[in-house]
N, C-alpha and C positions, 0 to 999 in steps of 0.2 A: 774474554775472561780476564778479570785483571790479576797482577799477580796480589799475595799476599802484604808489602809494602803499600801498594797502589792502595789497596783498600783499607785497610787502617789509615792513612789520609786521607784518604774520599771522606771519611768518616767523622776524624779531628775538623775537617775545616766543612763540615757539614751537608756534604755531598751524598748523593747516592751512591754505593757501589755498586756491585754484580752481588754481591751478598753481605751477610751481616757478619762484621768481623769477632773475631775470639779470640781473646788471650788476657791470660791473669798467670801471679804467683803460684806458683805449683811446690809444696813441701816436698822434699825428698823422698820421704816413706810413702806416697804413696804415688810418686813418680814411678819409683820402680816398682810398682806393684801394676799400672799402667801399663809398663815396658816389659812387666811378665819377669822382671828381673835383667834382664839384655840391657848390656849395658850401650849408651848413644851418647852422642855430641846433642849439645843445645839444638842446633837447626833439623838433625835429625828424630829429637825428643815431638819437636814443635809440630812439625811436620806429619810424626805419628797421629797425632789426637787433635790433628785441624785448628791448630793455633794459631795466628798471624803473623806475631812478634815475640822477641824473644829480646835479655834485658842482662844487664849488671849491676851488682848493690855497692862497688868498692867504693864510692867517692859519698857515703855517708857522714858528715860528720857526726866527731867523738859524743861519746857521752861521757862526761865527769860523772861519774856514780861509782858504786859498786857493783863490778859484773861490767861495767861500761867497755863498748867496744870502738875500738880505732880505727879511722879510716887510710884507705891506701891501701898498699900491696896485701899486706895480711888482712886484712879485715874480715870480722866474723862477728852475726850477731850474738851479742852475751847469751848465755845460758840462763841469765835471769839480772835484771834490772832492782839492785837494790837502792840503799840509803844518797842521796846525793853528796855529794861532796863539796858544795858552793855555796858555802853560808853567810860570807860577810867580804867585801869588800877586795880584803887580806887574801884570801882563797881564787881571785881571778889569776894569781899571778901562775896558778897550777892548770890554767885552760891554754895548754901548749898542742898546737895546731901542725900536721904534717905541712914540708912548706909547699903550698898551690902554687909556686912558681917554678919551681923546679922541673923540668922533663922530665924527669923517670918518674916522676910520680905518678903520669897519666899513661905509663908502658903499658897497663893491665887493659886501659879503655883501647888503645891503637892494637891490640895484638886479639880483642874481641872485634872490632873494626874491619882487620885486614881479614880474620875467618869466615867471618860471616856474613860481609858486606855484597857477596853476588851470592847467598844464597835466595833473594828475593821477598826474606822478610821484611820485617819493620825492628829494626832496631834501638831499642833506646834506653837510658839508664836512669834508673832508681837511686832519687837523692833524699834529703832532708832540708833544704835551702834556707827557711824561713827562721828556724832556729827556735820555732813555737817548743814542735818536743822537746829536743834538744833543750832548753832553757829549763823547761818542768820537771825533766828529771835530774839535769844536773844539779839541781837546787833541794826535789822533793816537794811534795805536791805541796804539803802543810806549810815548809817555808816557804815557797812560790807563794803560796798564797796570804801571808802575812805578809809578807815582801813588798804585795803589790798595793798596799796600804799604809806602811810603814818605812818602807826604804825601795821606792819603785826606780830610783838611778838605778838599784843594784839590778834590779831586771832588766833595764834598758843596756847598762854595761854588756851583759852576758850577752843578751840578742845581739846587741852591736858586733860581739866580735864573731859568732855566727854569722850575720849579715856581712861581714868585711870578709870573709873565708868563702863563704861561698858564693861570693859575687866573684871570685877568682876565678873559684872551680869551673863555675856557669858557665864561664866566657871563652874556657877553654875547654869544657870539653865541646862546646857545640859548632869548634873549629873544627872535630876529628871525621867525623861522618855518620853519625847518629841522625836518627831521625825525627826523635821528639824526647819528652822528658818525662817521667813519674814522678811528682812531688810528693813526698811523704807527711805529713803532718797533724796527726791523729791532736783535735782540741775539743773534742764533743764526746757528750755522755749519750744515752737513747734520750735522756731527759730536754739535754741541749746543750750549746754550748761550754765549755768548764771555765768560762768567763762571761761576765754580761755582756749584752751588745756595745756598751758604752765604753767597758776597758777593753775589746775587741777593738773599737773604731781610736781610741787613745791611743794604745800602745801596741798592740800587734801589727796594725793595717798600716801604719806608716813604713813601717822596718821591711812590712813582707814585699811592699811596692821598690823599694830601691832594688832589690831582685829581681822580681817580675818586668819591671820596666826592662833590665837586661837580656830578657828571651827574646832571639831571634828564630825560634824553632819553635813549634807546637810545644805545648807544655798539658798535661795533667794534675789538677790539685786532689787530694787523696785525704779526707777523713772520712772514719768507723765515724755511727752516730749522730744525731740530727742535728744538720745545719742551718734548718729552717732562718731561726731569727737572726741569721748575719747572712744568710744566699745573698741578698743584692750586696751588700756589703764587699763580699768575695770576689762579685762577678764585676765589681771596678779593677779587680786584679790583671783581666784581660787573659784569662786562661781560655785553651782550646775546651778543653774538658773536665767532669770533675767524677769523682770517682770515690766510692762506688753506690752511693746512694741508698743506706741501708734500710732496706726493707721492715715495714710494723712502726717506723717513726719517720719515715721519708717514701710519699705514696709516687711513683713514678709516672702514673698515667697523670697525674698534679702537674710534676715535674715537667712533663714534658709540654704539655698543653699551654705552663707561663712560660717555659725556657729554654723551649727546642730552638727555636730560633736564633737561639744565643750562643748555644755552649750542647760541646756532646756527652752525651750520658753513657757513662762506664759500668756495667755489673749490674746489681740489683737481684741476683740469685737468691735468693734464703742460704743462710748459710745455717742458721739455729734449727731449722727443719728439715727442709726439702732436700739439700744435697748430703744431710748426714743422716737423719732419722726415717727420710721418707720413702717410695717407691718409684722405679723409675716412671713408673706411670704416671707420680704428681709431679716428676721432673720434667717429664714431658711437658705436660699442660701448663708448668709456669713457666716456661720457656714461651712456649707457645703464644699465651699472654703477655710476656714481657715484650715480645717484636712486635705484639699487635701494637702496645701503648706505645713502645718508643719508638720504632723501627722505622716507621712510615717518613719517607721522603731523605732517611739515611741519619747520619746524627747516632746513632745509637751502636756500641760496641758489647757483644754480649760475658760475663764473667760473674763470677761469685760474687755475693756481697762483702768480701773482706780478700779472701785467697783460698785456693783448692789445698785444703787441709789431708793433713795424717786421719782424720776419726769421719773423713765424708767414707762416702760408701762407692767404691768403687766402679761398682753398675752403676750408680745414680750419677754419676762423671760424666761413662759413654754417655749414659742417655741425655745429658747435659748436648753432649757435643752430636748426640744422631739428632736431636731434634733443631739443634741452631740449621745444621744442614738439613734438614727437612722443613721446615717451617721460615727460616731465613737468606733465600732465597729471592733477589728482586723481579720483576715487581712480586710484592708479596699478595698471599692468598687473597687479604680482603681489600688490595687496593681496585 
């Protein structure tokens, strides 16, 4: 039996495990509702409700907005993401970055490291590296988007110093003992990308590659919303995995059938239905389906299509996690 690290790499680099691994972002409110209120440590949280890996959000970088939140020791996501504050030129010289060289700054990763590094999980941390978000809202969608027709230096400026910041981060936390990454970078609507493929392949893909090229550790790419018209695009990035494949605009049994072979598929739960509005009984049977389409020959990590939410339904969670272990299981039922 492999332990729960073990298998979450079996997985990223496209192996079979002993079983189909689990883990995603889990909201507070309904962690302890989970937990019946008892209060746990992260590995003892994980542990409960058969999760694999377990994670840290500190080293996000900042948002210039309104509401924007800082990264490092304090950090916390804002309460609500308002107006940007990066309108012209003038206004870079207010994107002041905690300094990535500095030691203490990575106390918070070394002191999650030394906790929970023989507990057996898979540990790894949740970043924003690319500086796609980060850019959109420090700016604001509307002028992001005139921006990129009218004064596209100024977006390149911004991404630049994202990219110069978290080429730092990158390099040093995956000295500490982690063992892979979560890239954050929500750029897609259900409709499609919130750029065309053209200024995707222009101005994002260059920026996101001088990063990417720095992972020496598994990595995860991570947008909400259909990727479709840039996937191959993405997958020059050389990521292990991408996540979380949102269901109704991104079909997984698709997915997997052009790009198992490439790259492993993260999530894909309903989050719109099934694990909030529906019965454990449809949770069952789309679990059950999603290992049959992805599962097969390993490649496949099971979790929500976004994150285990405050408003999912509580029973539809376990039954989430009774049926990965009842049906995700190798070799599985229909091989």
């Amino acid at each position: 039996m492999m332990t729960s690290r073990q298998r979450v790499l079996a997985a990223l680099h496209l192996e079979e495990p002993d079983k189909v691994p689990f883990m995603d972002y889990v909201n507070d409110g309904i962690r302890n509702e989970l937990m019946q209120g008892e209060a746990s440590d992260e590995a003892e949280f994980a542990k409960t409700i058969k999760m694999d890996a377990i994670y840290f959000l500190d080293y996000c970088a900042p948002l210039f907005c309104e509401g924007g939140a800082s990264a490092g020791a304090d950090n916390s996501e804002p309460d609500f993401i308002g107006e940007g504050k990066i309108k012209t030129e003038k206004d870079l010289a207010m994107m002041v970055f905690p300094d990535p060289h500095k030691e203490s700054f990575y106390d918070n990763a070394k002191k999650f490291v030394e906790q929970y590094g023989d507990s057996d999980l898979a540990l790894y941390a949740g970043i924003r590296p690319f500086g796609i978000f980060n850019t959109i809202f420090s700016m604001g969608m509307v002028d992001f988007s005139y921006a990129l027709y009218e004064n596209r230096k100024l977006v390149d400026d911004i991404m630049d110093k994202y990219v110069e910041w978290n080429s730092v981060v990158v390099e040093k936390l995956q000295t500490l003992g982690i063992d892979f990454f979560m890239c954050y970078n929500d750029m897609a609507f259900r409709s499609g990308p919130m750029v065309s493929p053209q200024i995707f392949r222009e101005v994002f893909l260059p920026k996101m590659k001088v990063v990417a090229d720095l992972f020496k550790l598994p990595w995860v790419f991570h947008s909400d919303g259909n990727l479709t018209p840039v996937f191959d695009d993405l997958l020059t990035l050389g990521m292990n995995g991408i996540n979380p494949i949102e269901p109704k605009v991104m079909d997984m049994k698709t997915v997997k059938e052009e790009y198992g072979d490439r790259i492993c598929l993260w999530g894909n739960i309903d989050l719109s239905y099934t694990l909030t509005r529906g019965t454990p009984e449809e949770v069952e049977a789309e679990v059950k389906q999603r290992i049959k389409e992805a599962g097969k020959g390993g490649g496949y990590i099971l979790a929500s299509a976004n994150s285990i939410t405050d408003y999912c339904k509580v029973e539809n969670v376990w039954a989430m996690i009774n049926a990965k272990e009842k049906y995700g299981k190798y070799p599985l039922l229909d091989d």
